[in-house]
C-alpha angles and dihedrals in degrees: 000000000000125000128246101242100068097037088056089052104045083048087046092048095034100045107034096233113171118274136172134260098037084151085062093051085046098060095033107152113041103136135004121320120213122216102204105211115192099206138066118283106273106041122112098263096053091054094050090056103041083052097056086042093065098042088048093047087056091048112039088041083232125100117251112205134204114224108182111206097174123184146090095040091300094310091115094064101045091045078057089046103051086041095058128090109274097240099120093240087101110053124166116221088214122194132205091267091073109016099049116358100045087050083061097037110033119073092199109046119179102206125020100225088201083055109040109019122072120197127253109175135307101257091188157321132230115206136235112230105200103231138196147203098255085230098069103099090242138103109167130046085248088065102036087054093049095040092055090051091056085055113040124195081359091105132079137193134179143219148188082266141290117323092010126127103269086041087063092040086056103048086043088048083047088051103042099040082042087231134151111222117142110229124225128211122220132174107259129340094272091068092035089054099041088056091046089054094047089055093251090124124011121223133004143171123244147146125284096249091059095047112027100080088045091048094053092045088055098244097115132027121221118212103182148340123240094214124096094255137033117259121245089217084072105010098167093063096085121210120262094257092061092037087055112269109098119190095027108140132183142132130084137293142181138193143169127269142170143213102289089241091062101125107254084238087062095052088052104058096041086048083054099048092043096044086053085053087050102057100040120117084238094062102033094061093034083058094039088055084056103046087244111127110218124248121187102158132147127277085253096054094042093052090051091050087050090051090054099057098045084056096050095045095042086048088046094052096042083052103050092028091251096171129193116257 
């Protein structure tokens, strides 16, 4: 079931319906804004949204400014937002690991983002390629999938750790292919990678940035990519959807919220100044540099997007008997 909260604010936002405060959303921005970034300066995450900062800086006439309060997996950063006044002038550029997978995971949140977040717009995502040990007689997902099912609970494939995104991407990828491969749980993608590439696991899924180079060496294979188009960093690795396995979804993704009292005037018009970032030839390019596909949608379609992963995850969990710690 969702929670009030964010019902009351997509009908607010969709419908127009009267709200206080329309002088505030007027006069937004009068001073600097903070986007609050739960995760340590260089990931994926933090240059998106150092990216969208100085573009929004050019265009609102006011400075935008990134603030990083990394720790406990971004929950740190999104505890300081909802705790912050809803003015509009402290945002979170929340990600998948706090907003839709640790609801799942975590038994004490301390925050629920359904509750106390309100969407603003998905600024981007950032893709999962599934990758193999070269020595695996495969070259295409078919085969892999076929290949896995010759050979149950012989295959092994690693992860960040348990309950982390990838560790999600590869139970759904299990489910969904009806394979038995057993999944192993490393510290970090850097560990996970090096023992990929030494044959102790066998495949994985992972972002561009930590694959790309390896793919290219030779030293990995990349079967497919979980976004909706292929990326021109590696243009011959087809999505799942054109290797076979249609509906298959991972990666990361992050978008911005606000405390869940903001005034739907006042997501509207932040939703509108930061859409207008997002398309624009500047940032596409600037994304597309980077292997992060732009986003740029409406309150209402982010919080639906939002919706829908909560639900996948939660019907993912219930299914392999992924419990919160």
């Amino acid at each position: 079931m969702q929670r009030r909260s964010l019902l009351i604010t997509l009908a607010l936002v969709a419908g127009g319906l009267p709200c206080t405060a329309p002088a505030q959303a007027q006069a937004w921005p009068s001073r600097p804004v903070k986007i609050i970034v739960g995760y340590p300066p260089g990931g994926a995450t933090d240059v998106a949204a150092r990216l969208l900062a100085a573009e929004l800086s050019k265009s609102l006439g006011q400075q935008v400014v990134i603030e990083n309060k990394p720790g406990a997996g971004g929950m740190v950063a999104g505890s300081y937002v909802v705790r912050s006044e809803p003015d509009g002038y402290t945002l979170l550029m929340g990600a998948s690991a706090e907003v839709t997978i640790a609801p799942i995971t975590v038994k004490a949140m301390p925050f629920d983002p359904m509750k106390d977040l309100v969407p603003i717009t998905l600024v981007g995502q950032v893709p999962f390629f599934m990758v193999i040990n070269p020595g695996l007689p495969v070259s295409t997902l078919a085969e892999f999938i076929a290949y896995a099912k010759a050979n149950p609970g012989k295959l092994n494939y690693s992860s960040f750790g348990n309950n982390t995104s990838n560790h999600f991407a590869g139970e759904l990828f299990k489910s969904m292919a009806g394979v038995n491969t057993i999944h192993v749980p490393y510290k970090g993608s850097g560990p996970s990678i090096a023992d990929l590439i030494s044959g102790q696991v066998q495949y994985t899924f992972d972002s561009p940035p930590a694959v790309i180079e390896q793919v290219r060496g030779g030293r990995l294979r990349a079967l497919a990519i979980s976004g909706p188009v292929r990326l021109a960093s590696l243009p011959d690795v087809p999505t799942f959807a054109e290797a076979g396995l249609p509906g298959f979804s991972g990666g990361t993704w992050f978008g911005l919220l606000a405390p869940a009292a903001t005034p739907a005037p006042l997501i509207a018009k932040i939703n509108t100044a930061v859409v207008n970032v997002l398309h624009s030839p500047e940032m596409r390019v600037a994304f597309a540099e980077r292997n992060i596909l732009v986003g740029g949608d409406t309150p209402v379609e982010f919080g639906q997007f939002i919706q829908a992963e909560v639900s996948k995850w939660k019907a993912l969990a219930n299914k392999v008997g992924i419990v919160a710690e």
